[in-house]
N, C-alpha and C positions, 0 to 999 in steps of 0.2 A: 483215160486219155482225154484231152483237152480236143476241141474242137476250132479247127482254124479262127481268127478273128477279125474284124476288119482293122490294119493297120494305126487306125488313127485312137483306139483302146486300148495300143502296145504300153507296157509301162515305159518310164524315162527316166529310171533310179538305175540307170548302166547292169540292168536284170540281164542275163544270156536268156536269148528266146529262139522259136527256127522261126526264120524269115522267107515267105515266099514270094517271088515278082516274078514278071515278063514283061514281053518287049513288045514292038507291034508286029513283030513278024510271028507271032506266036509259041518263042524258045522259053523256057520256064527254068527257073531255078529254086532251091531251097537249102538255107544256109544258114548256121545258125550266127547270131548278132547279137549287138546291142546298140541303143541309143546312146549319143555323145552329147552334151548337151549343147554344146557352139560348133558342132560338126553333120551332125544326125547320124546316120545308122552304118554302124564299122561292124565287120568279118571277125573280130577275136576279140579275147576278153579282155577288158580290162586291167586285166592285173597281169598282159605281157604286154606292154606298150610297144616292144619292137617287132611287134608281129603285126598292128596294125594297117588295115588295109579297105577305103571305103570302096563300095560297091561300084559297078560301072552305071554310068549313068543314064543305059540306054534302057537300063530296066528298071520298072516302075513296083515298089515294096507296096504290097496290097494288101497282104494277111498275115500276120504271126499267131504263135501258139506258143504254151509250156512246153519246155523240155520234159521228156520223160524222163520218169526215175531210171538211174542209171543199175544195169545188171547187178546183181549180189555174188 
């Protein structure tokens, strides 16, 4: 398993990664994302556009990591 990363080493080739932020009140989330290139970092993938939805902007994206391999 990958080990969290600091945000600014995320790829930006629209890769799905899990995303983690917080806010200053200190609520956290983790979600998985990707990078947009004229947008920055959107909730779904790529390849459903109608599902698209940017994050809120009260929380700050600080770490990502690789998706795990999915169950067999």
């Amino acid at each position: 398993m990958s080990e969290w990363q600091p945000i600014e080493t995320a790829p930006r080739d629209n890769s799905m990664v899990l995303l983690y932020a917080s806010d200053s009140e200190g609520s956290f989330w983790i979600d998985t994302g990707y990078w947009e290139t004229y947008s920055g970092w959107y909730g779904t993938p790529p390849e459903n556009p109608d599902w698209i939805s940017s994050f809120d902007p009260s929380f700050i994206i600080t770490h990502w990591m690789e998706l795990p391999e999915p169950p067999q």
